[in-house]
C-alpha positions in Angstrom: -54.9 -74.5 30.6 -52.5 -72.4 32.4 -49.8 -75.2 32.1 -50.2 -74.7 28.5 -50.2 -71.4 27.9 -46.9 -71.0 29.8 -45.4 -74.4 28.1 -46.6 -72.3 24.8 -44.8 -68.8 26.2 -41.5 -70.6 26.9 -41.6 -72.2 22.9 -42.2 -69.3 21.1 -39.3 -67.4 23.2 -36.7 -69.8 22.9 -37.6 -69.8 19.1 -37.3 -66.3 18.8 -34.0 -66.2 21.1 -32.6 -68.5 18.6 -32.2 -71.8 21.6 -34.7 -73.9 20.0 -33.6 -77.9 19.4 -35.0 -79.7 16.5 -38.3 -81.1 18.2 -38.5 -77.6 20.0 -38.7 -76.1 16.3 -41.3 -78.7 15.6 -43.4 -77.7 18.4 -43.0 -73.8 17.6 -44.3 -74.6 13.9 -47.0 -76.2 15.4 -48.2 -73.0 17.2 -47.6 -71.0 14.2 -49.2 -72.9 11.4 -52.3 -73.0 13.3 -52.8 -69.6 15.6 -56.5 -69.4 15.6 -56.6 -72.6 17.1 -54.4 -71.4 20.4 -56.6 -68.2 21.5 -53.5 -67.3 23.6 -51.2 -67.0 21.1 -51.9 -63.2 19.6 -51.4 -62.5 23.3 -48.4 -63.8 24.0 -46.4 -62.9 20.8 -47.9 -58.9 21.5 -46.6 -59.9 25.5 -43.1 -60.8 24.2 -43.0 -58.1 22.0 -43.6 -55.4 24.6 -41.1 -56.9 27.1 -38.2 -57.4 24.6 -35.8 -55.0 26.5 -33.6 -54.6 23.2 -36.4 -52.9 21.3 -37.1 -50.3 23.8 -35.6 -47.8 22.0 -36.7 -48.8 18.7 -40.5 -47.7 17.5 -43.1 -50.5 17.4 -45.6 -50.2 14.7 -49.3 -48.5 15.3 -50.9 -51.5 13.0 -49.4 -54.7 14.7 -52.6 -56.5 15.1 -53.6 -55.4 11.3 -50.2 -57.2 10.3 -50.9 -60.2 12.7 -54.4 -61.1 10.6 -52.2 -60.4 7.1 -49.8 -62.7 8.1 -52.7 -65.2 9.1 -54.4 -64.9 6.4 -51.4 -66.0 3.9 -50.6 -68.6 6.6 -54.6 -69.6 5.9 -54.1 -69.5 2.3 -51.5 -71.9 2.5 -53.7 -74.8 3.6 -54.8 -75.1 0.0 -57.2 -78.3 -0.5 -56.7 -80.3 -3.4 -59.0 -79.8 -6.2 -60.7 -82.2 -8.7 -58.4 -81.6 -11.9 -58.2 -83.8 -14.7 -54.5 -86.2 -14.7 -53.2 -84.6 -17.6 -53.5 -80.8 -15.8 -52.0 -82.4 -13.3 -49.4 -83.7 -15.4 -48.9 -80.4 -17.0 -48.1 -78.5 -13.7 -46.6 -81.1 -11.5 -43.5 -80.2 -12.2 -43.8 -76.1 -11.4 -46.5 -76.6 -8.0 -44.5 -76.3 -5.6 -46.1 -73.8 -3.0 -44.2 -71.3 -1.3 -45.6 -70.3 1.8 -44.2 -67.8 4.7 -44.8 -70.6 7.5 -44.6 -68.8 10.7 -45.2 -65.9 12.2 -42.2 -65.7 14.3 -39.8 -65.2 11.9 -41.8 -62.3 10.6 -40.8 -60.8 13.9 -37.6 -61.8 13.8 -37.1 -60.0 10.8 -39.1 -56.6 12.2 -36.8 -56.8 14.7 -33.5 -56.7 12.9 -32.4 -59.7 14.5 -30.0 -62.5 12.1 -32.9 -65.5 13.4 -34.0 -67.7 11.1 -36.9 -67.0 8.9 -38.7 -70.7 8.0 -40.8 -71.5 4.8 -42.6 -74.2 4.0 -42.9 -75.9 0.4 -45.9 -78.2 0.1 -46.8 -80.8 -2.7 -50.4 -80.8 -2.7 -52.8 -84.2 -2.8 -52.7 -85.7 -6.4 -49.6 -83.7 -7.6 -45.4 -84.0 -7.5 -43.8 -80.4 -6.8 -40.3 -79.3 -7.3 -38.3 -77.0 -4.8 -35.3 -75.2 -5.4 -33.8 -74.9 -1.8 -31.6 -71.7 -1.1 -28.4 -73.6 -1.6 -29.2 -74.9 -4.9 -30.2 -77.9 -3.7 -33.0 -79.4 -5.6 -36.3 -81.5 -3.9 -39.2 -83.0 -5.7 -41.9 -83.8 -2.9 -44.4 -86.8 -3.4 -48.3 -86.3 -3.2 -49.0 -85.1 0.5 -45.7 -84.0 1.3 -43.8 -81.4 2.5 -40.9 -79.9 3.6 -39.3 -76.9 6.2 -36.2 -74.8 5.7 -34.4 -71.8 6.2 -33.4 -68.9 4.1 -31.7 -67.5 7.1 -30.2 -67.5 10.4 -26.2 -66.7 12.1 -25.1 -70.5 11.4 -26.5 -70.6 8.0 -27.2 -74.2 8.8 -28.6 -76.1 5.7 -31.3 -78.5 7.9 -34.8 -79.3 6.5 -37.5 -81.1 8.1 -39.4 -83.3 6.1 -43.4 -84.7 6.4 -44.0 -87.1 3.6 -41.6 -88.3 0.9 -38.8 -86.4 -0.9 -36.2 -87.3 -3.1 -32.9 -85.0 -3.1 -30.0 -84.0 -4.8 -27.9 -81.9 -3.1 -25.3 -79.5 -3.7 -22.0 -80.5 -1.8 -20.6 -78.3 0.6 -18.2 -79.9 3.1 -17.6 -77.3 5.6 -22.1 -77.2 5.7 -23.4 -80.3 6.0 -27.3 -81.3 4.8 -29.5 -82.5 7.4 -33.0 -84.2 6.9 -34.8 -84.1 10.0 -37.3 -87.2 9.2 -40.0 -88.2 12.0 -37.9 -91.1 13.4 -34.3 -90.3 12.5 -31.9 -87.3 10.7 -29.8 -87.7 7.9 -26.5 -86.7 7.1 -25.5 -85.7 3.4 -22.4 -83.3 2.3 -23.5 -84.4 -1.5 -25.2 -86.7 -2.9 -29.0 -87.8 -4.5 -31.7 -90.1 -1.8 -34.7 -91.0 -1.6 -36.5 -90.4 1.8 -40.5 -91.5 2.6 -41.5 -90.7 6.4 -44.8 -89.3 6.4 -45.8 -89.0 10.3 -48.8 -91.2 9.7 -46.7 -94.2 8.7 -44.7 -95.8 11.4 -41.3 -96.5 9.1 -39.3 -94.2 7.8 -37.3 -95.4 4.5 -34.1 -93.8 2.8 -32.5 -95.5 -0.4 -28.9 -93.9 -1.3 -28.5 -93.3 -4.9 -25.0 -91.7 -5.3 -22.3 -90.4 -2.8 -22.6 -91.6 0.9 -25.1 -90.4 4.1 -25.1 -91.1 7.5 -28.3 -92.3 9.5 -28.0 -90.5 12.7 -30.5 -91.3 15.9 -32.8 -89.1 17.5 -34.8 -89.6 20.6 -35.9 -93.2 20.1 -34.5 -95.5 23.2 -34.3 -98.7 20.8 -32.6 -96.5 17.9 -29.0 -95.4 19.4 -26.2 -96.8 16.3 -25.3 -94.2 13.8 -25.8 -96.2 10.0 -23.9 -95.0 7.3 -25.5 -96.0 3.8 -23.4 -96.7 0.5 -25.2 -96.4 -3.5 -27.7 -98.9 -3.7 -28.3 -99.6 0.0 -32.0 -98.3 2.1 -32.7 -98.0 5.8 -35.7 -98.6 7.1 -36.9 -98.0 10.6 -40.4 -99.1 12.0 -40.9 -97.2 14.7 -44.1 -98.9 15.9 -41.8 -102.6 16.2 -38.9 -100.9 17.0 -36.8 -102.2 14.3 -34.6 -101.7 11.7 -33.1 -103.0 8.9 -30.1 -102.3 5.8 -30.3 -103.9 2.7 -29.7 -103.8 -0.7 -32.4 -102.7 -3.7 -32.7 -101.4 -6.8 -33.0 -97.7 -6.4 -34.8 -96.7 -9.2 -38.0 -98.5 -8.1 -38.1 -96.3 -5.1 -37.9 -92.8 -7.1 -39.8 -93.5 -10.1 -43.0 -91.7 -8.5 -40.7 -88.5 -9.7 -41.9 -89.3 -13.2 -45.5 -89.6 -12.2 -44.6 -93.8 -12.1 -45.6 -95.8 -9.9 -43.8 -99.2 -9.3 -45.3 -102.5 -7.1 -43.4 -105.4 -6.3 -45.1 -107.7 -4.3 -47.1 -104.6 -2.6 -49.7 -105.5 0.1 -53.2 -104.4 -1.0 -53.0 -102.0 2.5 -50.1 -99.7 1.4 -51.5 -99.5 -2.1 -54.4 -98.0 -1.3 -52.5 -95.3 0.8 -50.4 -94.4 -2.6 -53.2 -94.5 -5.1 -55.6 -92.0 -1.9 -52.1 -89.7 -2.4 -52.1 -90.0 -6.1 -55.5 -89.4 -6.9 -56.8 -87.5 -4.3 -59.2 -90.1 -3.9 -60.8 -91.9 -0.6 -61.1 -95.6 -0.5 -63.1 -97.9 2.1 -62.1 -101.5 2.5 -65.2 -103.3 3.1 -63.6 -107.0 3.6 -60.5 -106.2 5.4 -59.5 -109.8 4.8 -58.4 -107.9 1.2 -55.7 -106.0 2.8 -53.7 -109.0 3.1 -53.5 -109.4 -0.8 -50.5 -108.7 -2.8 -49.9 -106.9 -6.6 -47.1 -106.8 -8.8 -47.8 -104.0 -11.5 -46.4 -100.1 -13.2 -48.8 -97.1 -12.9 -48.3 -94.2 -15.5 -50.4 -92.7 -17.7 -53.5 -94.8 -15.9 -56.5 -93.1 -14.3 -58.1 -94.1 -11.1 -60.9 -96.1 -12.7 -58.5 -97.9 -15.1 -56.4 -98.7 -11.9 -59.6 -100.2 -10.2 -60.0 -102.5 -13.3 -57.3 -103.7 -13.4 -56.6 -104.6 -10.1 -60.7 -106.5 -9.9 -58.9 -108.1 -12.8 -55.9 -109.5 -11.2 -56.9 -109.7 -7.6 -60.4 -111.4 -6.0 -61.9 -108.4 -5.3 -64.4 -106.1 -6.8 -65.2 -102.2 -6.3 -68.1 -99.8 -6.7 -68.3 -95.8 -6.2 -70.6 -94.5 -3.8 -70.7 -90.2 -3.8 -67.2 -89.7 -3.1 -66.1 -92.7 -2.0 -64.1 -96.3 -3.7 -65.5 -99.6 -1.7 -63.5 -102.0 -2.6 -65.1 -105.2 -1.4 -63.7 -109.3 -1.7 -65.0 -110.9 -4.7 
C-alpha cells in the first residue's frame, strides 16, 4: 500500500509540473476519473497543495474540500449509464450527444493556480448512440458507441494530441507547424490534415486505421515487436494485433469502415464473434453465446434503420442458429 501511495504522489506531481509522458498522462487520468476509489488521493492533492512553494504568497481558499466533492460530483455525473430509448430517439440526438465532461481534477488546480498547464476534457459517446465533437482547433470527431476521447483546451506547447478509447473517425484541420496526434492503445498517429478512420477500444487486441484523404504516419510506442514507423496513403488501413504481435497494410474500400457515422453498419464476411461485440455497442444490449461453436460463423449483410429483434431474425434466417430473450439477456444458441 505504501508503494502505491507514493507511485500515486509522484503521478499526480509530475502531471501538475507539466513532465508527464503519454502513458504517465494515462496513469494520472486514471487516478482522477475515479478518486473515491483511491482513499489517498484527497490527501495527497491537499499535501501537494500545501507544499507548493510558489503559492506561498498567494491565499488558498477556506472551502477546498467543499470544491473537491463539487468537482467529484460532475466527475460522477459523467459516468452516465446508457438508458433504454427507443432507435429513432436515438437517431434524433446522435448527432448532438456528445458529453462534455471536466475529466480531472488536476487541471482544476492547475488553473486555481494560475499556472499555463493543461486543462483535459473528456467527450464520451455513450452505449447505443454516435456523438460528434468539435475539438478546440476546429477539428471535427464523431465517436462510435462506447467510445471516447481526451484532449486539451490548454497548455504552454499548445500541442494538438488526443487520446482515444474506442473508435473515432476524424477530419482534421491542417496546421503544419502543429501536428495532430492520436494516442491509440497500441500505437500514435501522425496527421497535419486529413480525414481517418481509427477503432482501438482497449478491450480489443488490434487497433485499425483506414486513411481516407491526405497522408499519416503510424508511429510506435512501447511495444518490443512494433519498432518501423508506417506511413499510410488514401485508401490504405493498418492494423496491429497486439495479442499475435502482428501487423499488416493493405488496401480497402474506405467507406465500409466509416459508414457506422450514418448509423450503418456494413459486414463482409464478419465472424459471428465480432458481430456480436458491434450489435452489444449498437444496441446497448447483452448477448450470451450458448454454443460457442457459433462464433466461428460468418455474415455478409447492411444494418440501418433495423432494430435489435429484426437483426436477430434475420440473422436465425441466414445462419444455423436460433435465439431467445431471457430478462435482459440475447442467448443465441446453434440451431
Amino acid at each position: 500500500m505504501e508503494f502505491e501511495k507514493d507511485n500515486n504522489i509522484s503521478i499526480i506531481n509530475k502531471y501538475l509540473a507539466g513532465e508527464s509522458s503519454p502513458e504517465e498522462l494515462q496513469n494520472a487520468f486514471k487516478l482522477f476519473e475515479s478518486p473515491y476509489k483511491n482513499l489517498n488521493l484527497r490527501k495527497i492533492i491537499f499535501e501537494w497543495w500545501n507544499n507548493e512553494k510558489e503559492l506561498e504568497s498567494q491565499p488558498k481558499p477556506d472551502n477546498l474540500s467543499e470544491i473537491l466533492d463539487k468537482i467529484h460530483h460532475q466527475i460522477n455525473l459523467g459516468q452516465v449509464q446508457p438508458q433504454k430509448k427507443s432507435k429513432k430517439i436515438i437517431i434524433k440526438y446522435s448527432r448532438i450527444a456528445a458529453i462534455l465532461v471536466l475529466g480531472f481534477l488536476a487541471g482544476f488546480f492547475v488553473h486555481l493556480m494560475k499556472k499555463e498547464q493543461p486543462v483535459y476534457y473528456t467527450s464520451i459517446a455513450p452505449i447505443g448512440s454516435v456523438s460528434q465533437v468539435i475539438l478546440p482547433d476546429s477539428s471535427m470527431v464523431y465517436l462510435n458507441s462506447g467510445s471516447k476521447i481526451t484532449y486539451t483546451t490548454s497548455g504552454a506547447d499548445r500541442n494538438r494530441v488526443v487520446f482515444l478509447d474506442g473508435e473515432g473517425w476524424f477530419d482534421v484541420t491542417k496546421n503544419s507547424k502543429k501536428p495532430f496526434v492520436v494516442i491509440t492503445p497500441s500505437y500514435k498517429i501522425k496527421v497535419i490534415g486529413t480525414k481517418f478512420n481509427v477503432k482501438g477500444y482497449k478491450t480489443e487486441s488490434k487497433v485499425t486505421t483506414t486513411l481516407e484523404e491526405g497522408k499519416i504516419q503510424i508511429i510506435p510506442s512501447s511495444n518490443p515487436n512494433f519498432k518501423t514507423t508506417t506511413v499510410l496513403e488514401p485508401g490504405e488501413q493498418f492494423i496491429f494485433d497486439s495479442e499475435q504481435n502482428i501487423f499488416e497494410t493493405k488496401h480497402v474500400n474506405t467507406k465500409l469502415f466509416s459508414s457506422w457515422r450514418d448509423n450503418k453498419l456494413i459486414f463482409i464476411n464478419m465472424n459471428l464473434k465480432e458481430l456480436i461485440i458491434l450489435l452489444e455497442r449498437k444496441f446497448g444490449v447483452d448477448i450470451v453465446v450458448a454454443d460457442n461453436i457459433v462464433l466461428d460463423y460468418h455474415y455478409d449483410g447492411t444494418i440501418k434503420n433495423e432494430t435489435i429483434l429484426e437483426v436477430l431474425e434475420l440473422l436465425q434466417e441466414t445462419l444455423p442458429i436460433n435465439y431467445r430473450i431471457e430478462g435482459q439477456q440475447v442467448i443465441i444458441q446453434k440451431r
